[in-house]
PyMOL Python script that loads the backbone (N, CA, C, O; Angstrom):
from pymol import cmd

cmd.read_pdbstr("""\
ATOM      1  N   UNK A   1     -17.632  -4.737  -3.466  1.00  0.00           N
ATOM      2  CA  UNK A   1     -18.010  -3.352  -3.359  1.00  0.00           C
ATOM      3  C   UNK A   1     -18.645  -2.932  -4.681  1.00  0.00           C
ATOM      4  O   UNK A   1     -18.412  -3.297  -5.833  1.00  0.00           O
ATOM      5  N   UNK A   2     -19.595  -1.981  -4.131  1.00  0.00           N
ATOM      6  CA  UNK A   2     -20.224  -1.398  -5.359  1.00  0.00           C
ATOM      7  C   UNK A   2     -20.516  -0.251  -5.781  1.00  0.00           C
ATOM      8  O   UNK A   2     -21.055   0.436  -4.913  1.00  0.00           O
ATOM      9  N   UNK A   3     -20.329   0.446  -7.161  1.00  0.00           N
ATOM     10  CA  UNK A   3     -19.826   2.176  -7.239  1.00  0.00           C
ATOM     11  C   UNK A   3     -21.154   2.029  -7.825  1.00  0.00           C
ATOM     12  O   UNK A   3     -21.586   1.068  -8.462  1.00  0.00           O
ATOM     13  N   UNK A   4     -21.976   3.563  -7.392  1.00  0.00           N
ATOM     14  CA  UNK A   4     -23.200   3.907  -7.253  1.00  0.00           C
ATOM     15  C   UNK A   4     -23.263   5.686  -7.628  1.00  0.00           C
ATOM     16  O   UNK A   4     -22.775   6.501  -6.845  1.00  0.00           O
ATOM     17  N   UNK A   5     -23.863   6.056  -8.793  1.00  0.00           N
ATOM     18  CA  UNK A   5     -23.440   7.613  -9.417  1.00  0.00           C
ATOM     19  C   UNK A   5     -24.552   8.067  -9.130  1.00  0.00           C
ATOM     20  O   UNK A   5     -25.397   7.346  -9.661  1.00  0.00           O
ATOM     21  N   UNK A   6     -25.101   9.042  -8.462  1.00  0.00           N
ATOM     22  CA  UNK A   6     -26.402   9.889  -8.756  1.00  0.00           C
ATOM     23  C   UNK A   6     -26.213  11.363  -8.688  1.00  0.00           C
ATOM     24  O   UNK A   6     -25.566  11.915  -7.798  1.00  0.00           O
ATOM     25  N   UNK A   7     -26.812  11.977  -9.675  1.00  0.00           N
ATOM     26  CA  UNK A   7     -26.951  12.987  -9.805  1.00  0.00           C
ATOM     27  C   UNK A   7     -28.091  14.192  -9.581  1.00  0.00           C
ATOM     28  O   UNK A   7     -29.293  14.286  -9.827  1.00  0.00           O
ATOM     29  N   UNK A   8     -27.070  15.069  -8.979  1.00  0.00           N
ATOM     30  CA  UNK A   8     -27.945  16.100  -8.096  1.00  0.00           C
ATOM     31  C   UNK A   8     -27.895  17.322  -8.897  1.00  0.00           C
ATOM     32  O   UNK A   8     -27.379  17.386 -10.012  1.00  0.00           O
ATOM     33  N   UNK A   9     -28.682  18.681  -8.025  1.00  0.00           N
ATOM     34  CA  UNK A   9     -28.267  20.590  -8.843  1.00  0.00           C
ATOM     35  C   UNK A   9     -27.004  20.257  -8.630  1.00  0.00           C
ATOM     36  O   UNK A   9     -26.284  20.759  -9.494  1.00  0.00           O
ATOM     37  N   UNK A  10     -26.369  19.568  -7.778  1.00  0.00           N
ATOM     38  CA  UNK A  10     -24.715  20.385  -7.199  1.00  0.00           C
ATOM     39  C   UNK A  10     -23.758  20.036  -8.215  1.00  0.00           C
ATOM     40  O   UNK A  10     -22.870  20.861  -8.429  1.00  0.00           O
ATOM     41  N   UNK A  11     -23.775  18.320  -9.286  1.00  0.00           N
ATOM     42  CA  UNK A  11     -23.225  17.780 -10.127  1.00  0.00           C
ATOM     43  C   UNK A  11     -23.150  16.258  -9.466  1.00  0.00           C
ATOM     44  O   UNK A  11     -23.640  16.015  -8.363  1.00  0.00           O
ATOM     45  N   UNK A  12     -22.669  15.550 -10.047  1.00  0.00           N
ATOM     46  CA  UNK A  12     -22.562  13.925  -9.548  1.00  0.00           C
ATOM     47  C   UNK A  12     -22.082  13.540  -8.569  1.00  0.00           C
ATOM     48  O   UNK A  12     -20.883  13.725  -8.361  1.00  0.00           O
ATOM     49  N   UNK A  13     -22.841  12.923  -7.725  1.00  0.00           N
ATOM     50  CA  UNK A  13     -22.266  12.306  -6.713  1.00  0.00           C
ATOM     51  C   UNK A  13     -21.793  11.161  -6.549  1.00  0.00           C
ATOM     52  O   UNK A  13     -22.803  10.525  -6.246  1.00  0.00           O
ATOM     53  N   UNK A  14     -20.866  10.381  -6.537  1.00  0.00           N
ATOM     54  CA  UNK A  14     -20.291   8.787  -6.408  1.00  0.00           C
ATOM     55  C   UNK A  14     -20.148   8.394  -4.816  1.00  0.00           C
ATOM     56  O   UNK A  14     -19.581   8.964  -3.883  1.00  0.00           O
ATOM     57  N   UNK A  15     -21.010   7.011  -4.918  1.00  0.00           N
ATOM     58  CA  UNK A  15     -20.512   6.476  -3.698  1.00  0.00           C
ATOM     59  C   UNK A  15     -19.878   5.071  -3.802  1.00  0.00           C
ATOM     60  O   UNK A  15     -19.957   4.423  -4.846  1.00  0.00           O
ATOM     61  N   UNK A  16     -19.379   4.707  -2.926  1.00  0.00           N
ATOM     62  CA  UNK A  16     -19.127   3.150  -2.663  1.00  0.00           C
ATOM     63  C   UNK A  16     -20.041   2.112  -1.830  1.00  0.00           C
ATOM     64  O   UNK A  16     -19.625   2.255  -0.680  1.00  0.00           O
ATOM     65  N   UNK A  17     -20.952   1.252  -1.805  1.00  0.00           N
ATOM     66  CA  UNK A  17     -20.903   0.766  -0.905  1.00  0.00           C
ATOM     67  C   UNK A  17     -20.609  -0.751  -1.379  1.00  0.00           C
ATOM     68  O   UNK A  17     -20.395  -1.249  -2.484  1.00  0.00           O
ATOM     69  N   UNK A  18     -20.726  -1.509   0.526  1.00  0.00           N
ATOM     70  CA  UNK A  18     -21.095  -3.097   0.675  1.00  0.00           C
ATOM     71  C   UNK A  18     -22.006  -3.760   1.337  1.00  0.00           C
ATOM     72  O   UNK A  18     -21.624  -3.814   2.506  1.00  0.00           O
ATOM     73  N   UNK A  19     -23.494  -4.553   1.148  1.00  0.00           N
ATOM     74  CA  UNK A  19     -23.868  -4.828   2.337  1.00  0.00           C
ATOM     75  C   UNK A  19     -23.503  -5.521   3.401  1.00  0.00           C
ATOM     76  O   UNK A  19     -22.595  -6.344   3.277  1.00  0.00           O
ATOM     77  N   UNK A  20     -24.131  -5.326   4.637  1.00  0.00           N
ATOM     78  CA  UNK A  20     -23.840  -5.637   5.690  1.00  0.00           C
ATOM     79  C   UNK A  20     -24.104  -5.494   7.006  1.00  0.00           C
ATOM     80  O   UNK A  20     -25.052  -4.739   7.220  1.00  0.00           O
ATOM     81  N   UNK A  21     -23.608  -5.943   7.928  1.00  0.00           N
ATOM     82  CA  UNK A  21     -23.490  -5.413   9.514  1.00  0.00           C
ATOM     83  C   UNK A  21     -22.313  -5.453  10.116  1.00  0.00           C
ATOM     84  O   UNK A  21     -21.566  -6.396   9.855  1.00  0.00           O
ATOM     85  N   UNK A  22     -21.974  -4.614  10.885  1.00  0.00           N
ATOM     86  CA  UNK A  22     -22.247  -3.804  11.275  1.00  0.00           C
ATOM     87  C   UNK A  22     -22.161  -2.616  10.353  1.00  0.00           C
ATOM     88  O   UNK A  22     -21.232  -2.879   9.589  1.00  0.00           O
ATOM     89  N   UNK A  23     -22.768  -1.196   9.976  1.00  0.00           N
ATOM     90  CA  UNK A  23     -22.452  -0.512   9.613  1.00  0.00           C
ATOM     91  C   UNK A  23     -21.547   0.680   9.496  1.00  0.00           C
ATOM     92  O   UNK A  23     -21.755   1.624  10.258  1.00  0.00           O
ATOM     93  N   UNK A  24     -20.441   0.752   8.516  1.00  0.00           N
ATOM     94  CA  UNK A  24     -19.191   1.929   8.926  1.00  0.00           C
ATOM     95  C   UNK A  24     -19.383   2.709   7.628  1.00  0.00           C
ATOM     96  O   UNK A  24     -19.426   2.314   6.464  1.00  0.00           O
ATOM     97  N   UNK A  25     -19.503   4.145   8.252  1.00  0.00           N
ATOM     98  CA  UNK A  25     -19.644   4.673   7.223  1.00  0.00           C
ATOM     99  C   UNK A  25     -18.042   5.708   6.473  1.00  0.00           C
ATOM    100  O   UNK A  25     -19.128   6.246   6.257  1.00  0.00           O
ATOM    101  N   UNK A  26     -17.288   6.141   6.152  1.00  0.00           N
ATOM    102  CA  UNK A  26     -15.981   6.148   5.514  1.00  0.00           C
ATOM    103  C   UNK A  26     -16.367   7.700   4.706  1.00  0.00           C
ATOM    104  O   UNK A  26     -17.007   7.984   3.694  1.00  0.00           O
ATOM    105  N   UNK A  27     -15.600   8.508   5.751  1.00  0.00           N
ATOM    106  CA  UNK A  27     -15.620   9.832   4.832  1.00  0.00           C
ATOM    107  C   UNK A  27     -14.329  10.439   4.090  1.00  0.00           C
ATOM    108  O   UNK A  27     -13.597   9.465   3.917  1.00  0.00           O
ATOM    109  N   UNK A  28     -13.873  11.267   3.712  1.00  0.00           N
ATOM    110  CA  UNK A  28     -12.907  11.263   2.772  1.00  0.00           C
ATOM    111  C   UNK A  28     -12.890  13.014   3.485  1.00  0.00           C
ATOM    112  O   UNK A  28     -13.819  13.823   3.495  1.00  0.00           O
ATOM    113  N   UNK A  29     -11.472  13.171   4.030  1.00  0.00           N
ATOM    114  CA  UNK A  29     -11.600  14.434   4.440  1.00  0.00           C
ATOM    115  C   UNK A  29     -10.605  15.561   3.700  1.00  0.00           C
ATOM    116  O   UNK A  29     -10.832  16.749   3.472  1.00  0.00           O
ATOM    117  N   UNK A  30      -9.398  14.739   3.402  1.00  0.00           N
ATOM    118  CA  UNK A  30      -8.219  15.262   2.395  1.00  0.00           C
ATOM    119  C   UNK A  30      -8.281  14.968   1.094  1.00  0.00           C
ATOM    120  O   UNK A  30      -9.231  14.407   0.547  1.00  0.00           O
ATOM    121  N   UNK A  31      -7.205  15.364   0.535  1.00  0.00           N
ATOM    122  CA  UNK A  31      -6.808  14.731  -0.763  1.00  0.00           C
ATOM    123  C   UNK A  31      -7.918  14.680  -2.072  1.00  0.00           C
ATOM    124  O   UNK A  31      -9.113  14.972  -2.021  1.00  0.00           O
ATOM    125  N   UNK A  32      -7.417  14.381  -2.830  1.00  0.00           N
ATOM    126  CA  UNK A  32      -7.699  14.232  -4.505  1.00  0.00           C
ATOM    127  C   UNK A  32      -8.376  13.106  -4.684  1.00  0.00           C
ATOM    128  O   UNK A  32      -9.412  13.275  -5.327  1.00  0.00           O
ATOM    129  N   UNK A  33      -8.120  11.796  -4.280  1.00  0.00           N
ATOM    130  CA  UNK A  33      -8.110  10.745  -4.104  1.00  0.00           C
ATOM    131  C   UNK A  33      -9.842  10.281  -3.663  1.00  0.00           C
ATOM    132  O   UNK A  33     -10.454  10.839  -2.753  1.00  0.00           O
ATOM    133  N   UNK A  34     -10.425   9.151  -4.533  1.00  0.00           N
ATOM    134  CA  UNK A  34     -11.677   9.204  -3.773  1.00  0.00           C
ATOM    135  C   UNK A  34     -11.473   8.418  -2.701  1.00  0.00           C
ATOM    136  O   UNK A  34     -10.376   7.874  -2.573  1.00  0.00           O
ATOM    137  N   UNK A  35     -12.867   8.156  -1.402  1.00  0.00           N
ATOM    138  CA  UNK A  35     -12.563   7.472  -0.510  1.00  0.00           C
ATOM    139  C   UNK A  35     -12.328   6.147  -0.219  1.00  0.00           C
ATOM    140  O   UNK A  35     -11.575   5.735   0.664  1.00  0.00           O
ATOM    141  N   UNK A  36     -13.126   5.351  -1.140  1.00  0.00           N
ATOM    142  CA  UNK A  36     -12.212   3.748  -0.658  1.00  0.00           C
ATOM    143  C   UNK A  36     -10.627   4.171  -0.959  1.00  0.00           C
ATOM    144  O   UNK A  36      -9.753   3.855  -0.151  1.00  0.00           O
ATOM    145  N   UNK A  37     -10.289   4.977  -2.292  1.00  0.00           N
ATOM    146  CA  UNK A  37      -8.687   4.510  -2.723  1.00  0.00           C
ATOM    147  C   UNK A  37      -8.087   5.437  -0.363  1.00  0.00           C
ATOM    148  O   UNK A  37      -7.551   4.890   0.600  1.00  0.00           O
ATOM    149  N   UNK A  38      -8.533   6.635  -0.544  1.00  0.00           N
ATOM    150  CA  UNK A  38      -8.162   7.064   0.700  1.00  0.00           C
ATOM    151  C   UNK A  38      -8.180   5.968   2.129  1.00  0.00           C
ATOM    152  O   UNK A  38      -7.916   6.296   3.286  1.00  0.00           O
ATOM    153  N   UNK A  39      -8.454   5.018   1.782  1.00  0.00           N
ATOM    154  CA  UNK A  39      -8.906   4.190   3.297  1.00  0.00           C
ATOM    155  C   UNK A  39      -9.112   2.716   2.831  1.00  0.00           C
ATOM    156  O   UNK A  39      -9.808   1.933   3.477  1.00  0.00           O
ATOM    157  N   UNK A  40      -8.305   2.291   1.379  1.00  0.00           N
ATOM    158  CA  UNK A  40      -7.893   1.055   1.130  1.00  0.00           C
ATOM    159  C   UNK A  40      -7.112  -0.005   1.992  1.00  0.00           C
ATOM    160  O   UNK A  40      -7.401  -1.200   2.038  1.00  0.00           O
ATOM    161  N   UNK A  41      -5.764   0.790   2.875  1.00  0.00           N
ATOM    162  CA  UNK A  41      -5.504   0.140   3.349  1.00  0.00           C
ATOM    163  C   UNK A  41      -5.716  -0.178   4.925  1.00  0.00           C
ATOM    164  O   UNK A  41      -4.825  -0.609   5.656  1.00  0.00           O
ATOM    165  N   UNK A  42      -7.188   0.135   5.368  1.00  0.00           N
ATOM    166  CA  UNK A  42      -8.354  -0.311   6.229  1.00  0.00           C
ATOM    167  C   UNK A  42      -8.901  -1.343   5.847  1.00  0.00           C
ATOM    168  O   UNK A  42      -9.040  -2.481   6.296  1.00  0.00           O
ATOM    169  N   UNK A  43      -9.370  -0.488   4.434  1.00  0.00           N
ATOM    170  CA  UNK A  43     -10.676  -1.988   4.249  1.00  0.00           C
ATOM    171  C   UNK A  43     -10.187  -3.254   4.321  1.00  0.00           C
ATOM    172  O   UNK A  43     -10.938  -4.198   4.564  1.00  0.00           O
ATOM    173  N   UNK A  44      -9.141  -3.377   4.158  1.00  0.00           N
ATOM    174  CA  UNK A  44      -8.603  -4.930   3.948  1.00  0.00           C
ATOM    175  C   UNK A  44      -8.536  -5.795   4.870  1.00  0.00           C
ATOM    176  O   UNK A  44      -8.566  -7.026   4.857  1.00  0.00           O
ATOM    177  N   UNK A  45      -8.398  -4.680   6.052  1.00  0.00           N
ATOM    178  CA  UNK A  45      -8.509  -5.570   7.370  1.00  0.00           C
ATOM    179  C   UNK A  45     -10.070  -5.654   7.988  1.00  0.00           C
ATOM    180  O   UNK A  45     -10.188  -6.114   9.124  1.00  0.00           O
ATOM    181  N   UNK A  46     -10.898  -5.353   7.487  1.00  0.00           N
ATOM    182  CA  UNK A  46     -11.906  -5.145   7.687  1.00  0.00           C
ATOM    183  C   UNK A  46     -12.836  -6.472   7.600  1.00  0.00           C
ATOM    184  O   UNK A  46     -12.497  -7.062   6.574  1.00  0.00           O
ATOM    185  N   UNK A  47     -14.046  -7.297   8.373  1.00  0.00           N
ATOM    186  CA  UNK A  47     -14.234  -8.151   8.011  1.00  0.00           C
ATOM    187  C   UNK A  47     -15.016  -7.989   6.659  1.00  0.00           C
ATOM    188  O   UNK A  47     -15.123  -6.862   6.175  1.00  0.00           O
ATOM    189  N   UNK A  48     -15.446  -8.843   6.172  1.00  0.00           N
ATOM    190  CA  UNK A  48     -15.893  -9.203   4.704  1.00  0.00           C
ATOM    191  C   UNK A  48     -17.736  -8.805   5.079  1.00  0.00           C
ATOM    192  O   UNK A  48     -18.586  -8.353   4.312  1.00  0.00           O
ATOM    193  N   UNK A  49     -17.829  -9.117   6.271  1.00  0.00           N
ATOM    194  CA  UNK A  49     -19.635  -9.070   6.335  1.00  0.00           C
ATOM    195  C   UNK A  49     -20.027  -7.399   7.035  1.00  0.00           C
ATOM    196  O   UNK A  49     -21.126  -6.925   7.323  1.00  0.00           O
ATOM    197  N   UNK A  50     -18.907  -6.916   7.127  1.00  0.00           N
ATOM    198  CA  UNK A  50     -19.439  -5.161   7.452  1.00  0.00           C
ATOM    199  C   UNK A  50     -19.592  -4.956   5.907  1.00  0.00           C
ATOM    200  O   UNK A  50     -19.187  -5.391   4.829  1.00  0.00           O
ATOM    201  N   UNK A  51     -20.911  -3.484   6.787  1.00  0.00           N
ATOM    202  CA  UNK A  51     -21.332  -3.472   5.435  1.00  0.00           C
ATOM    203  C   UNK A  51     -20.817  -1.774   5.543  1.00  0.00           C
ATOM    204  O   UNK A  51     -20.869  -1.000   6.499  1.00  0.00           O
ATOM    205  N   UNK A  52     -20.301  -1.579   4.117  1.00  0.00           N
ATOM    206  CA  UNK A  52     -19.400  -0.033   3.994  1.00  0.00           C
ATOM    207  C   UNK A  52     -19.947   0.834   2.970  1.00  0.00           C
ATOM    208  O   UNK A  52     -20.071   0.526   1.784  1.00  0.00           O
ATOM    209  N   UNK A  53     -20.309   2.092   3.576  1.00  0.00           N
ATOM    210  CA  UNK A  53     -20.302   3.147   2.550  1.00  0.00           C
ATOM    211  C   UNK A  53     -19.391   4.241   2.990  1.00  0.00           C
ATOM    212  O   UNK A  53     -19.088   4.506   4.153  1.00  0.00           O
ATOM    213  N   UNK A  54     -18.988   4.851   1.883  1.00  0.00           N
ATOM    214  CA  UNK A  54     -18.135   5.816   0.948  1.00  0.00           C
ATOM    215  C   UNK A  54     -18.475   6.358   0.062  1.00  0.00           C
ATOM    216  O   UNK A  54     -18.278   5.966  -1.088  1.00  0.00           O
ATOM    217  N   UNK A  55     -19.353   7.886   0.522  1.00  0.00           N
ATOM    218  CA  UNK A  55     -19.604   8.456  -0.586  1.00  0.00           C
ATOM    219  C   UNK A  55     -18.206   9.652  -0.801  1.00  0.00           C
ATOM    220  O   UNK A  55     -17.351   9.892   0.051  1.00  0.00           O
ATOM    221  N   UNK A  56     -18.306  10.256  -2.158  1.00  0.00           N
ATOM    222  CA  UNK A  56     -17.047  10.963  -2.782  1.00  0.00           C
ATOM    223  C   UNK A  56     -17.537  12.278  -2.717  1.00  0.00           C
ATOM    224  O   UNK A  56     -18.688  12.391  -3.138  1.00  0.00           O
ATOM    225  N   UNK A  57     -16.921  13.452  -2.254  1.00  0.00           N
ATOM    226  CA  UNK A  57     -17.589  14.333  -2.219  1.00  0.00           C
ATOM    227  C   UNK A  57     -17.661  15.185  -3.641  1.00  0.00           C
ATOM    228  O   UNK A  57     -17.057  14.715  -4.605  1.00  0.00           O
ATOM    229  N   UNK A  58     -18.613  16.813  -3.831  1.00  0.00           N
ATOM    230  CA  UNK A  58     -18.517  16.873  -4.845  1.00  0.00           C
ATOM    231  C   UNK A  58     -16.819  17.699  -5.686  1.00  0.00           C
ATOM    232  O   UNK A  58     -16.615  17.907  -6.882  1.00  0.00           O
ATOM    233  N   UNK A  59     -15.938  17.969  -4.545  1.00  0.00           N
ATOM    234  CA  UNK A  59     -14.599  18.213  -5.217  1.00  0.00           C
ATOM    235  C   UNK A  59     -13.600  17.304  -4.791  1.00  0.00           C
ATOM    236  O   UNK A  59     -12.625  17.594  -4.098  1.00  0.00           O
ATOM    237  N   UNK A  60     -13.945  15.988  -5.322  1.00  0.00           N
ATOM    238  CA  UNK A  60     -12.975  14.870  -5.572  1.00  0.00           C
ATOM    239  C   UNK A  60     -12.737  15.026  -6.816  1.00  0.00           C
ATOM    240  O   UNK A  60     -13.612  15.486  -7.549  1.00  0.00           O
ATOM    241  N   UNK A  61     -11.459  14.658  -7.310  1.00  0.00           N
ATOM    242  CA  UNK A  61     -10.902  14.910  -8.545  1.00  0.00           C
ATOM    243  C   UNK A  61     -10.843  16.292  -9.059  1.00  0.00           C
ATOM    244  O   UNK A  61     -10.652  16.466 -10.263  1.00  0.00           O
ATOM    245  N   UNK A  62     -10.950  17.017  -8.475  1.00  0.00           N
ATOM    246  CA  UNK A  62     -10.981  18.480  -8.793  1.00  0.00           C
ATOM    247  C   UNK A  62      -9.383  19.055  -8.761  1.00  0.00           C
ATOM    248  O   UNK A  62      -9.149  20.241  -8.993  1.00  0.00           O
TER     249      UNK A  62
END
""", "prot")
cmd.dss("prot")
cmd.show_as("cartoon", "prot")
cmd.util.cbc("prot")
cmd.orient("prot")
């Protein structure tokens, strides 16, 4: 997996991804927590060749 920062007017955005197929994309609806840590114990069961993004929204860690 790979953490990916870009910045917008709104402030930084972080995502996660992996390439792959099929594509799942992983939103983060609660919590403090960004989204892979929120849905870690998914990914694991997950095969190795999906490809995953997880972007963080902008009041994670807030």
């Amino acid at each position: 997996m790979q953490i990916q920062k870009e910045n917008t007017e709104l402030g930084q955005i972080e995502y996660t991804f992996r390439t792959g197929e099929p594509l799942i994309v992983l939103l983060n609806c609660f919590g403090s927590f960004d989204t892979v840590q929120n849905f870690s114990q998914v990914l694991k069961y997950l095969p190795k060749d999906f490809e995953i993004f997880a972007p963080d929204f902008l009041n994670t860690w807030l």
